[in-house]
C-alpha positions as CSV (number, residue, x, y, z in Angstrom):
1,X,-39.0,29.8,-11.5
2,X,-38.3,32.4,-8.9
3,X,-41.5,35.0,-8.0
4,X,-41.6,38.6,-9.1
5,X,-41.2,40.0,-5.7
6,X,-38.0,40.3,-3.5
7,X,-37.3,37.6,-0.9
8,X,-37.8,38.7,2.8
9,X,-34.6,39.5,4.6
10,X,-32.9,37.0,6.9
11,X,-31.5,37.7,10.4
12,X,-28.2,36.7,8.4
13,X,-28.8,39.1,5.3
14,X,-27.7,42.6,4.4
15,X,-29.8,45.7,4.9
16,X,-30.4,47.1,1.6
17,X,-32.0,51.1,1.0
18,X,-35.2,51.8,0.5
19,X,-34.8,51.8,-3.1
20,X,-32.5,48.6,-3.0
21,X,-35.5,46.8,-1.7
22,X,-37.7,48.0,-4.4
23,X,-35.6,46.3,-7.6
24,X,-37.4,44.0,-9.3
25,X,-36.0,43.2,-12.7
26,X,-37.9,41.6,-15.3
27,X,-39.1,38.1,-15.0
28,X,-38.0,37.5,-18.5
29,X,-34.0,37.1,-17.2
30,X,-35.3,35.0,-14.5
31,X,-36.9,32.5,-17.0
32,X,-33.6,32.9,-19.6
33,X,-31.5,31.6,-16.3
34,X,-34.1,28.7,-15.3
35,X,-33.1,28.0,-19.1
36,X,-29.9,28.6,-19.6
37,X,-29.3,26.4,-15.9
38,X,-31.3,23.2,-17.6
39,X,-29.1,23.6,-20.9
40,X,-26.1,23.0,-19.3
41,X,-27.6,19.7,-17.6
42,X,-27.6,19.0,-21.4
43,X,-31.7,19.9,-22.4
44,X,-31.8,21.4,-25.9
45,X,-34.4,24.7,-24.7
46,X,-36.6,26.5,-27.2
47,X,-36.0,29.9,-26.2
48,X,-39.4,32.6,-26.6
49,X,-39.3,34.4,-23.4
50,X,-37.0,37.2,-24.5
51,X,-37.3,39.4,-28.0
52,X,-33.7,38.1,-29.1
53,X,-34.1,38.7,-33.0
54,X,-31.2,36.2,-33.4
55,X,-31.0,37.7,-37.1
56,X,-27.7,38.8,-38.9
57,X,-27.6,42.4,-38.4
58,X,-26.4,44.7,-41.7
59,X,-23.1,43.6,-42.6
60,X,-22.0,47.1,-42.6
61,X,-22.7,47.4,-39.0
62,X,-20.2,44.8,-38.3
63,X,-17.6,45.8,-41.0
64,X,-17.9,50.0,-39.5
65,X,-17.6,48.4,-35.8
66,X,-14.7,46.2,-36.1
67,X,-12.9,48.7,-38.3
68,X,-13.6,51.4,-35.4
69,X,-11.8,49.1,-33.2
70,X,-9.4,48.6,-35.1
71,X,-8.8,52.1,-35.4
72,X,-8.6,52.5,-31.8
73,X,-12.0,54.5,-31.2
74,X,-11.6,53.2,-27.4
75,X,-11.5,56.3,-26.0
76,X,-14.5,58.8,-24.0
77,X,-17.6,60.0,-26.1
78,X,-19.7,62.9,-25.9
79,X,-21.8,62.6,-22.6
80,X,-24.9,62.9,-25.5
81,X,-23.8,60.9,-27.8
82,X,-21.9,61.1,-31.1
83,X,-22.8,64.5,-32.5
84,X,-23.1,62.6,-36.7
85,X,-25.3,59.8,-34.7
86,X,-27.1,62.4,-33.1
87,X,-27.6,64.4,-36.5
88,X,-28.6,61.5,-38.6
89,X,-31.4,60.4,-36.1
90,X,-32.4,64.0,-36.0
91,X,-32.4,63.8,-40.4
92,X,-34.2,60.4,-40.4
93,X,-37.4,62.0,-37.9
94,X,-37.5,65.5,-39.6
95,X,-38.0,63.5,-42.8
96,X,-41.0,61.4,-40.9
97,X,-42.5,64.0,-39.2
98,X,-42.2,67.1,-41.6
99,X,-40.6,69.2,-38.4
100,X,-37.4,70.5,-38.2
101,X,-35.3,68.6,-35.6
102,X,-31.6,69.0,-34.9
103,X,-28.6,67.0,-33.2
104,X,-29.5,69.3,-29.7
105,X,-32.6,67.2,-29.3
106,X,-31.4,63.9,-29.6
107,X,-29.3,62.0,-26.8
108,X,-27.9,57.7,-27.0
109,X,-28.6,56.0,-24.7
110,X,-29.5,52.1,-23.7
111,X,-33.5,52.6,-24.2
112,X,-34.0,50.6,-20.7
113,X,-32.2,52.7,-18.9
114,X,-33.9,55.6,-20.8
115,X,-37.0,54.7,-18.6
116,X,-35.4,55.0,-15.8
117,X,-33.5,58.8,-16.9
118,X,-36.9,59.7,-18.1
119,X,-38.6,58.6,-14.5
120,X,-35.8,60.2,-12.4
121,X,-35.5,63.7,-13.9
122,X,-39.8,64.3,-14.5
123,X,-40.7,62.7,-11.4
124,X,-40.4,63.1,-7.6
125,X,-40.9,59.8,-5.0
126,X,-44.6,59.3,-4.6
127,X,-45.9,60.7,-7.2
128,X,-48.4,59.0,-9.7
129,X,-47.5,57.5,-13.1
130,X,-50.0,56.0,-15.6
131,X,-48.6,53.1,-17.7
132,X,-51.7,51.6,-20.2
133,X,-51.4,48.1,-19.6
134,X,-50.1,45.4,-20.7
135,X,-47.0,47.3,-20.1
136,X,-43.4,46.9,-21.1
137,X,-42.5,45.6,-17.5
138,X,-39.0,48.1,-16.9
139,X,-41.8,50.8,-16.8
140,X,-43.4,49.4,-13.8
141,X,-39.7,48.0,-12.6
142,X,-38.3,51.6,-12.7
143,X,-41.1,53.6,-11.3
144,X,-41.0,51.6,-7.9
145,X,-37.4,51.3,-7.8
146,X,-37.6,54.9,-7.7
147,X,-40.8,55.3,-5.0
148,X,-43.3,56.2,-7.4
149,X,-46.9,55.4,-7.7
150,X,-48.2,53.6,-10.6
151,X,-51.4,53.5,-11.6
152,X,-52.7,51.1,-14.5
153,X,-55.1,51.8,-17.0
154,X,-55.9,48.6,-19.0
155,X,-56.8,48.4,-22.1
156,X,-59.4,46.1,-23.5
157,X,-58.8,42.8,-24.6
158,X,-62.2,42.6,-26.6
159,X,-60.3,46.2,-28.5
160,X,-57.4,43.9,-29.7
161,X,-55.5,46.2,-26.7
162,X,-55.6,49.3,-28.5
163,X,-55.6,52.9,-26.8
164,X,-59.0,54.4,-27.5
165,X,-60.2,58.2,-26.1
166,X,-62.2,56.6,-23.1
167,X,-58.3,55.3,-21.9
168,X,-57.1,58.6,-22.3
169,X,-60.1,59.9,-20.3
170,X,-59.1,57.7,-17.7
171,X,-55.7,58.6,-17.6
172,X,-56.0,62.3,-17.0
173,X,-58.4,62.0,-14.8
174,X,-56.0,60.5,-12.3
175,X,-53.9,64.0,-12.5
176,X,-50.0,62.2,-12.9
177,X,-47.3,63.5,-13.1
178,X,-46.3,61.7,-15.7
179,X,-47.8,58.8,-18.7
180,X,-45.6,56.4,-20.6
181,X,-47.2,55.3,-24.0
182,X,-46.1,51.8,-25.7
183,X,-46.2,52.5,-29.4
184,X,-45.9,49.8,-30.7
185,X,-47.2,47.7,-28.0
186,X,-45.3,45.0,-26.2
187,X,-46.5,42.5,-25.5
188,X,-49.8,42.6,-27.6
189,X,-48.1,43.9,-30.5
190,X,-51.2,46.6,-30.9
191,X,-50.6,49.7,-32.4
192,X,-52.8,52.5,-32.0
193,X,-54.0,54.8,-34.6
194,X,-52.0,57.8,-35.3
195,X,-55.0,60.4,-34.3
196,X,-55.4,58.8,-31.1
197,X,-51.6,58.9,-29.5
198,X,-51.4,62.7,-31.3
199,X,-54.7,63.8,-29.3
200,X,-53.0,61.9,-26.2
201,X,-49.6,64.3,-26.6
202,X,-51.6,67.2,-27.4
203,X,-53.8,66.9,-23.9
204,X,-50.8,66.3,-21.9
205,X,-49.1,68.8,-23.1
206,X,-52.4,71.2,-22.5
207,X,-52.2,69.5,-19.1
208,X,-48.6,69.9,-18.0
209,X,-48.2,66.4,-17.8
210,X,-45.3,64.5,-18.8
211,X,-45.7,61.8,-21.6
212,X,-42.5,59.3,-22.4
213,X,-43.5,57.4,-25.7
214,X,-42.1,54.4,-26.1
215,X,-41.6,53.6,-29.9
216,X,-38.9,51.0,-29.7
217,X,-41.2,48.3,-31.9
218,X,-42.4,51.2,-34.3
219,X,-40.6,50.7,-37.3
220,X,-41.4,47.1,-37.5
221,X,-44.7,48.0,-38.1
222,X,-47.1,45.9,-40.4
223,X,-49.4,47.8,-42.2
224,X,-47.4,51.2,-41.8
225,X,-50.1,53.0,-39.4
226,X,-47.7,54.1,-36.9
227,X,-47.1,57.6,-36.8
228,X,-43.9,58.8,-34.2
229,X,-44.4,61.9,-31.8
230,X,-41.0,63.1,-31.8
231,X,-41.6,67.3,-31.9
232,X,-38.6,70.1,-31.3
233,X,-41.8,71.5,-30.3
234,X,-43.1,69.5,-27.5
235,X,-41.9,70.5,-23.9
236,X,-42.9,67.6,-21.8
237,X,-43.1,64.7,-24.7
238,X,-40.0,62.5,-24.7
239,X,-39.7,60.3,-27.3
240,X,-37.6,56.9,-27.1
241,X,-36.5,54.3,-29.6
242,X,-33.3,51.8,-29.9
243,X,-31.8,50.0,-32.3
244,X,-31.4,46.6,-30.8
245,X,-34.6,45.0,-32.5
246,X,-34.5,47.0,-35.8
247,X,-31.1,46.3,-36.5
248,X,-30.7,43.1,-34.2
249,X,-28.2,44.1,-31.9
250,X,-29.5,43.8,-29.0
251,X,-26.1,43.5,-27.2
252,X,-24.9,47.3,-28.6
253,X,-27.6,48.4,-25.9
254,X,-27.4,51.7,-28.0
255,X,-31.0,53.3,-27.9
256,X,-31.9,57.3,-28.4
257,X,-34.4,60.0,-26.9
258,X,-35.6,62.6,-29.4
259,X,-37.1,65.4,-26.9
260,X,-37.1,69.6,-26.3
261,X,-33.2,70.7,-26.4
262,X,-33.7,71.4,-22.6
263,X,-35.1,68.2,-21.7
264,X,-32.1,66.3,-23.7
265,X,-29.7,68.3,-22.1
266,X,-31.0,67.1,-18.9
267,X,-30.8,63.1,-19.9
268,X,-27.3,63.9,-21.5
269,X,-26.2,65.0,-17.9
270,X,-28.2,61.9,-16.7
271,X,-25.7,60.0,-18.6
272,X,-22.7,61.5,-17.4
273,X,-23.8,60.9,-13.9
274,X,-25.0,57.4,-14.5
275,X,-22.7,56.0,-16.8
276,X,-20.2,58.6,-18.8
277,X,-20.9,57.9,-22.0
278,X,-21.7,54.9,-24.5
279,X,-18.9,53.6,-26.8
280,X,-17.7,55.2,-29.7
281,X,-17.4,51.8,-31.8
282,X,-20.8,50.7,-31.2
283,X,-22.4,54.7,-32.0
284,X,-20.2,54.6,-35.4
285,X,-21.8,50.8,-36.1
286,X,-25.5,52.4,-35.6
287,X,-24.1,55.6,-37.8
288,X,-23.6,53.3,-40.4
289,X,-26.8,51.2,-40.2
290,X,-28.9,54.6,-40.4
291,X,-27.6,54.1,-44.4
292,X,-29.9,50.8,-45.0
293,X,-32.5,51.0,-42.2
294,X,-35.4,51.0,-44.5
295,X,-34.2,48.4,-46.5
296,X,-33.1,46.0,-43.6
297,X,-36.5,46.9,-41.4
298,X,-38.2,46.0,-44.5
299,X,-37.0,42.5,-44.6
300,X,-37.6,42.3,-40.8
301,X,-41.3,43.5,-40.8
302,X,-41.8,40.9,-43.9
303,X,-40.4,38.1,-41.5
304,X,-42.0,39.1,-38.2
305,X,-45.7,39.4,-39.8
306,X,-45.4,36.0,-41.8
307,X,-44.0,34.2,-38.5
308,X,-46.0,35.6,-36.0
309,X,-49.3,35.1,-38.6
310,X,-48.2,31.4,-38.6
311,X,-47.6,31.5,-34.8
312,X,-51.1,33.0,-34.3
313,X,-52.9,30.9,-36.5
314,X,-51.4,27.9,-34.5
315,X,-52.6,29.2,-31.1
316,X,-56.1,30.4,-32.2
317,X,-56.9,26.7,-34.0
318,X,-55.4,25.1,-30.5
319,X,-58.8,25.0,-29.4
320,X,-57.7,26.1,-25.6
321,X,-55.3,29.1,-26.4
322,X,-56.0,32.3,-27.9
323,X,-53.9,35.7,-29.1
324,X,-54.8,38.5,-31.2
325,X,-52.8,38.4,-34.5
326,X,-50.4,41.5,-33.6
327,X,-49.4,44.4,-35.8
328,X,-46.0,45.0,-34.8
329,X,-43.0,43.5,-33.5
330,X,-42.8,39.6,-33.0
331,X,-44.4,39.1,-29.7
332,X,-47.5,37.0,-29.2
333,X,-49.9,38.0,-25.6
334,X,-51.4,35.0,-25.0
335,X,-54.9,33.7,-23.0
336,X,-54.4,30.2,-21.3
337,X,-57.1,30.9,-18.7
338,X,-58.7,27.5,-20.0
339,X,-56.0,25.5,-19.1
340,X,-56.8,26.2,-15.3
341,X,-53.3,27.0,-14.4
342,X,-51.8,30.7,-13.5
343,X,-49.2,32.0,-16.0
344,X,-46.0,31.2,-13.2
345,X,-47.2,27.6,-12.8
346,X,-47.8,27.0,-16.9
347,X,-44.6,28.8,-17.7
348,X,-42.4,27.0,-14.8
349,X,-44.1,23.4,-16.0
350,X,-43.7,24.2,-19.7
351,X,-39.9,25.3,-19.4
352,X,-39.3,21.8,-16.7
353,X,-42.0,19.5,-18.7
354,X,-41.4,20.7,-22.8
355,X,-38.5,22.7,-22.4
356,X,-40.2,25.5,-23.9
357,X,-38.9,29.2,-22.4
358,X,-41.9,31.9,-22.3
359,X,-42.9,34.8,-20.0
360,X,-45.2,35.0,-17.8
361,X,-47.9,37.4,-18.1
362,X,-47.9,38.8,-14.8
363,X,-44.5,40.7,-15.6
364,X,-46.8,43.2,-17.3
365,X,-49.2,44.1,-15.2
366,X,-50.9,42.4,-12.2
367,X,-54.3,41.8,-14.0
368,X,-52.9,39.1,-16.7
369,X,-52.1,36.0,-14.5
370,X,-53.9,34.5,-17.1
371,X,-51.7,35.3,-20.3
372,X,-48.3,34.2,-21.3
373,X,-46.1,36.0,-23.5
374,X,-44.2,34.2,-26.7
375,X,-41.3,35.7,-28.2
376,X,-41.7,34.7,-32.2
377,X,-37.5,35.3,-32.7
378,X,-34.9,32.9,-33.7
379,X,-35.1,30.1,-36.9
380,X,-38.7,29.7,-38.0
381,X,-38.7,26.6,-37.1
382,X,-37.0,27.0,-34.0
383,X,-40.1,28.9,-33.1
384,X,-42.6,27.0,-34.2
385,X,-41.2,24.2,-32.2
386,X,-41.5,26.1,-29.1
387,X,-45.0,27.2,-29.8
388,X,-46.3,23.7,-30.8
389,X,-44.9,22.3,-27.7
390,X,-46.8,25.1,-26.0
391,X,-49.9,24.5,-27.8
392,X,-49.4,20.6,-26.7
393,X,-48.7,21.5,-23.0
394,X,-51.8,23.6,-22.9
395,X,-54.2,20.7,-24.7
396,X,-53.1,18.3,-22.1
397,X,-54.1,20.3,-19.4
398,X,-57.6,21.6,-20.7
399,X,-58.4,18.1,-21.6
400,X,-58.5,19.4,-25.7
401,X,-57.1,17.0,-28.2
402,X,-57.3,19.1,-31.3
403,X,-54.1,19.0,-33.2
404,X,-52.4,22.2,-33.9
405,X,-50.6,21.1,-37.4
């Protein structure tokens, strides 16, 4: 499995820019190749390293995006987006949040790349971010590719990962420029009580700092705590969310910003400049969806918190592994420090020895060498392969025999 960091250049090698240097992509594509490379020598692979929901999306996503192609919708879209996409995002949040929020304050865009707009138009090279670790690992990818400073702020493992005030102490304290919340959490699958991230926004907003709240995992929500931040109202809070995960289209890369009309008008430029606009057939298949979101996310949340119960359970009666049971999403952050091996060496071994694909914990933040991330997607049982051959790999190498049934 290759490392995290950049190979040196060669005498033989090109001479990249500063910021060429500086990409470092996520780990989790790196283990998905390793994979993909020993399937075609013929090894069936359980695949957990990347949050492919593998589901059937709504039919009427499909049905809305093959009929837009064949209606020839090939052509340019707004630079922000589709103004009825725009307009039924803006509906869906004003009906969340009680506010009154319009098409102006909404752009589409692929959510990753949102990081990266969000980054490059709040932030000049060198200064200092705050990401809450674990961290989503394109926050920590972006901000050096563009030459800023990151500072971490972990949370507390003992806390179950969740933001608390003393974090947010510690966050302002270091004066950033700018703060990137992820609400739900991944990779712990925490999410934090609604009075905490609103204190968080208010302060930075008191502070003139910039906050980018990452909600991508929010409607998939257990126990319906989450509360979004997305405010008309709110100068410097930028609110992201997409649709892959919720609707399981991952491959539409179709995400959304909600923020202050000036600060959209500012990422819909970003577009332009970047990448013109997103298609129009893939905008009118997400129009569609916004019909049956609450009914499809329903069945999704149901899913996710039954597999990822049973996928906890397994790991915390392993006897050498241990998670908190998340609250969100279908990712499980995992503690192998008792197997004496660092997260690139067990992952590496797993993927070679049990053909088992998982993340390394290192991709989200330097301080969890010792944790491994499991993606819960795919067939149930697909999954529960993957993590009993985990839970296997890991008893042989802490010398624990207790059978995870």
């Amino acid at each position: 499995m290759a490392s995290t960091h950049s190979a040196e250049p060669t005498a033989s090698s090109p001479t990249f820019s500063v910021r060429g240097s500086k990409l470092i992509g996520q780990e989790m594509f790196r283990v998905m190749d390793h994979a993909q490379a020993l399937e075609r020598q013929g090894h069936s692979i359980y695949h957990l390293e990347l949050g492919n929901p593998r589901m059937v999306p709504p039919p009427i996503i499909l049905e809305t995006t093959m009929q837009a192609l064949r209606l020839k919708h090939l052509g340019y879209a707004p630079m922000a987006g589709l103004k009825e996409l725009r307009a039924g995002i803006a509906a869906r949040y004003a009906s969340l949040t009680g506010q009154e929020l319009t098409e102006v304050q909404v752009v589409i865009s692929p959510a990753n790349l949102l990081i990266h707009q969000f980054l490059d138009i709040t932030c000049n090279p060198g200064d200092q971010v705050i990401c809450f670790t674990p961290a989503f690992p394109s926050y920590l990818a972006a901000a050096a590719h563009l030459g800023l400073h990151v500072n971490a702020v972990p949370l507390v493992v003992e806390e179950g990962f969740r933001l608390t005030r003393n974090h947010i102490k510690a966050a302002l304290k270091l004066k950033p420029r700018a703060i990137v919340l992820n609400n739900a959490n991944n990779p712990t699958g925490a999410v934090y009580a609604p009075e905490i991230v609103h204190e968080l926004a208010d302060r930075c907003e008191g502070a003139g700092i910039w906050l980018l709240s990452d909600e991508t995992y929010g409607d998939l929500t257990f126990g319906g705590r989450f509360a979004t931040l997305a405010s008309a109202r709110a100068k410097q809070v930028v609110v992201m969310s997409s649709f892959s995960k919720v609707f399981s289209i991952p491959g539409f890369r179709t995400g959304y910003a909600l923020a202050h009309e000036a600060v959209a008008a500012k990422l819909a430029l970003s577009n332009s400049t970047l990448f013109s606009c997103l298609p129009a057939f893939t905008q009118l298949g997400c129009l569609a969806g916004l019909a049956v979101i609450d009914e499809y996310t329903a069945g999704i949340r149901a899913r996710s918190a039954k597999l990822t119960g049973a996928c906890a359970d397994l790991v915390n009666r392993s006897g050498v592994l241990h998670c908190h049971v998340p609250e969100s999403g279908f990712y499980l952050f995992v503690d192998i420090a008792r197997t004496t091996l660092d997260d690139m060496t067990f992952c590496r071994r797993l993927l070679e020895e049990r053909h088992t694909a998982v993340t390394p914990g290192r991709s989200f933040g330097s301080a969890y060498s010792s944790f491994i991330r499991l993606a819960a997607c795919g067939q149930e049982e697909d999954v529960l392969e993957g993590v009993r051959r985990t839970i296997a790999f890991a008893q042989d190498l802490g010398g624990c025999r207790v059978q995870a049934a």
